[in-house]
NUNUTI-685730 format. One line per 10 residues: number of its first residue (from 1); their letters; for each residue x, y, z of N, C-alpha, C, O, CB. Coordinates in steps of 0.2 Angstrom, whole numbers, plus 5000, padded with zeros to 4 digits. Glycine has a CB too. Layout:
BEGIN
NUM> a> X Y Z X Y Z X Y Z X Y Z X Y Z; ...
***
This chain:
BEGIN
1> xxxxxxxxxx> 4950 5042 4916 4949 5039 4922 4954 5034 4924 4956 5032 4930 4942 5035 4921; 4958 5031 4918 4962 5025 4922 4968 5029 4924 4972 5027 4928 4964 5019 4917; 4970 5036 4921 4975 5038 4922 4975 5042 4931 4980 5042 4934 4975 5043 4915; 4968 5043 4932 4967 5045 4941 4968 5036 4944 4973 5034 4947 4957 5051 4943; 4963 5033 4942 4964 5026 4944 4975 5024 4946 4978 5023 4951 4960 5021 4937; 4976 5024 4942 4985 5023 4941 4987 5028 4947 4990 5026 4952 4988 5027 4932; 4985 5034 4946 4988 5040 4951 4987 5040 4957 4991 5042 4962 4986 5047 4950; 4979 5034 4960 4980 5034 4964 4984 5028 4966 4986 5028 4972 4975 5035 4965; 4985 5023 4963 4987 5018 4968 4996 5020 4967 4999 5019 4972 4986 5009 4964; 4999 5023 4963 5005 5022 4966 5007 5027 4972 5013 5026 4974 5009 5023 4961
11> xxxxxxxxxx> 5001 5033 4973 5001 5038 4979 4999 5032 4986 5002 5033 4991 4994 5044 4977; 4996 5026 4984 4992 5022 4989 4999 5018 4992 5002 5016 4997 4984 5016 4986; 5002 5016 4984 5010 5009 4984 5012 5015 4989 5011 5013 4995 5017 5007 4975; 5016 5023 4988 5020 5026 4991 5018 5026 4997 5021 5025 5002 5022 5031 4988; 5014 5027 4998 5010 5028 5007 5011 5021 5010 5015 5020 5015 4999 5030 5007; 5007 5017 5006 5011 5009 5009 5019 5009 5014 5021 5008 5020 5012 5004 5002; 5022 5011 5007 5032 5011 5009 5032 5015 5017 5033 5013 5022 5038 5018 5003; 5031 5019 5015 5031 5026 5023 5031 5023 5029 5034 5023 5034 5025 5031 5024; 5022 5018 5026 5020 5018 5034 5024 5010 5034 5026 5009 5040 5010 5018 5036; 5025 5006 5031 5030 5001 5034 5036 5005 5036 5037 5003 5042 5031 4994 5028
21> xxxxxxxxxx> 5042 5011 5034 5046 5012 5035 5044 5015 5043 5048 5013 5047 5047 5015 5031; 5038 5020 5044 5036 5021 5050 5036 5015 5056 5039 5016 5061 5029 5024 5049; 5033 5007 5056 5035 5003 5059 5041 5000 5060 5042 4996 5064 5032 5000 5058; 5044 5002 5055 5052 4997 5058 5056 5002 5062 5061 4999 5065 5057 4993 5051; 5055 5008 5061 5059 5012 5064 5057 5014 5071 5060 5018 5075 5061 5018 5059; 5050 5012 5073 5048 5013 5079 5046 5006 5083 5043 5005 5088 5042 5017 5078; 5050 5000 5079 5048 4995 5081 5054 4992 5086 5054 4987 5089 5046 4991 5074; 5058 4998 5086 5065 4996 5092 5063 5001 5098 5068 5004 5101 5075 4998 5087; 5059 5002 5099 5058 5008 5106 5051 5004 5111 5047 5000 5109 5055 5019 5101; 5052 5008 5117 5050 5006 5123 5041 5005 5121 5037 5000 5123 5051 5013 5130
31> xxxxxxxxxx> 5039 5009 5116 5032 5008 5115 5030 5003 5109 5024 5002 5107 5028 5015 5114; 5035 4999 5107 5034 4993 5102 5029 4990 5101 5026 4991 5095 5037 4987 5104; 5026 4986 5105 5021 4979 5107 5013 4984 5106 5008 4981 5106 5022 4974 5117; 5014 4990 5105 5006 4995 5107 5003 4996 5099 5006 4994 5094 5008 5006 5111; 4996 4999 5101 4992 4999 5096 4996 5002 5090 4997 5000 5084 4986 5002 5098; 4997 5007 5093 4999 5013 5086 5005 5011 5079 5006 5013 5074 5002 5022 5090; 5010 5006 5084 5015 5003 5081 5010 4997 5076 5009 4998 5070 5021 5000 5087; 5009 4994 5078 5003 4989 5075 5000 4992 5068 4999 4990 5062 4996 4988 5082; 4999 4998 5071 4992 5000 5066 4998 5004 5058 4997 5003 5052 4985 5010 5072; 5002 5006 5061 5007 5006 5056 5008 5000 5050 5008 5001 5044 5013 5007 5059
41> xxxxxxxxxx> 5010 4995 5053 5011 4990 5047 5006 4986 5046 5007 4982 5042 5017 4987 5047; 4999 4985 5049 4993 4984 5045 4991 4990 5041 4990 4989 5035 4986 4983 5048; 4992 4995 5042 4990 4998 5036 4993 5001 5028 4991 5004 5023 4989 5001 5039; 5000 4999 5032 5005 5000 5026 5004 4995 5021 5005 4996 5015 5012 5001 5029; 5001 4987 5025 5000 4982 5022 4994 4982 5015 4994 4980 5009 4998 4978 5027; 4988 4987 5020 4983 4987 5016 4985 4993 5011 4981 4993 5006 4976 4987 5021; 4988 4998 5011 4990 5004 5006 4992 5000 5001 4991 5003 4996 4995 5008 5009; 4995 4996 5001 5001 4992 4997 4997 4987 4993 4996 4987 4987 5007 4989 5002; 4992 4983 4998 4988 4980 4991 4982 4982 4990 4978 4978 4988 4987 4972 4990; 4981 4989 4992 4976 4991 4987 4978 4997 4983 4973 4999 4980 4969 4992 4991
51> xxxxxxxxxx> 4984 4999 4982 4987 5002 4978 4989 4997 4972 4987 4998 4966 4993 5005 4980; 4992 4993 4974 4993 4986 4967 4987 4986 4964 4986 4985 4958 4996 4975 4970; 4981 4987 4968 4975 4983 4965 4974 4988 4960 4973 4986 4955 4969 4980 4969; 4973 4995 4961 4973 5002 4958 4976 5000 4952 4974 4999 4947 4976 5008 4961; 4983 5000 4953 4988 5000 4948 4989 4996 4943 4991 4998 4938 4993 5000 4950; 4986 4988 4944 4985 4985 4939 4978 4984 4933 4977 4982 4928 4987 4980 4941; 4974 4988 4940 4968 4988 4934 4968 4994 4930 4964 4994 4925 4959 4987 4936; 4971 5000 4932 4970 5003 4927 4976 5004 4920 4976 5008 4915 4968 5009 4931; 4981 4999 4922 4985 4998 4916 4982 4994 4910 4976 4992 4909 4991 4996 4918; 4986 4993 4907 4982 4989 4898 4987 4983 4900 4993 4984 4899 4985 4995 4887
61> xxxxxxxx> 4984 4978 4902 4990 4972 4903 4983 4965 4901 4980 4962 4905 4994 4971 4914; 4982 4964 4892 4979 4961 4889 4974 4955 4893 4968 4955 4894 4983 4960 4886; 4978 4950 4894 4977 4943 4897 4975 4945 4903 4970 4943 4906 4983 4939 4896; 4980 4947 4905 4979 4948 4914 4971 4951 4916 4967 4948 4919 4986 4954 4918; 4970 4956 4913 4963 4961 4914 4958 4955 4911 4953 4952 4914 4962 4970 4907; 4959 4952 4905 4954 4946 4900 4953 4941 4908 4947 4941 4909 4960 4939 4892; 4956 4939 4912 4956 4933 4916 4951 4935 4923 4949 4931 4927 4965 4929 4917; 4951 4941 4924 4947 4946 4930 4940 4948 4929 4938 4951 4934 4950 4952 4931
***
């Protein structure tokens, strides 16, 4: 189980990257300021820390898991 937990978040971190890469590279054209540009890097945001969140609980990082 931690090993799918792990698989997912660094699938969730890499999806994060994309979709911020998707916003900056559309963040210089006529449709900038619109929803869909927007929805790119909130969501690349939320990919990103709910991959971290995947990724650290399903590793073995002693103290850190003890204090959660």
């Amino acid at each position: 189980m931690k090993k799918v937990g792990l698989l997912i978040g660094i699938v969730l971190v890499l999806a994060g990257i994309v979709s911020e890469a998707m916003y900056i590279t559309t963040s210089n054209v006529a449709y900038a300021n619109t929803l869909a540009t927007n929805s790119y890097m909130v969501l690349g945001i939320l990919a990103i820390i709910i991959g971290l969140i995947f990724t650290v609980t399903s590793t073995k990082m002693g103290k850190f898991r003890e204090q959660f």
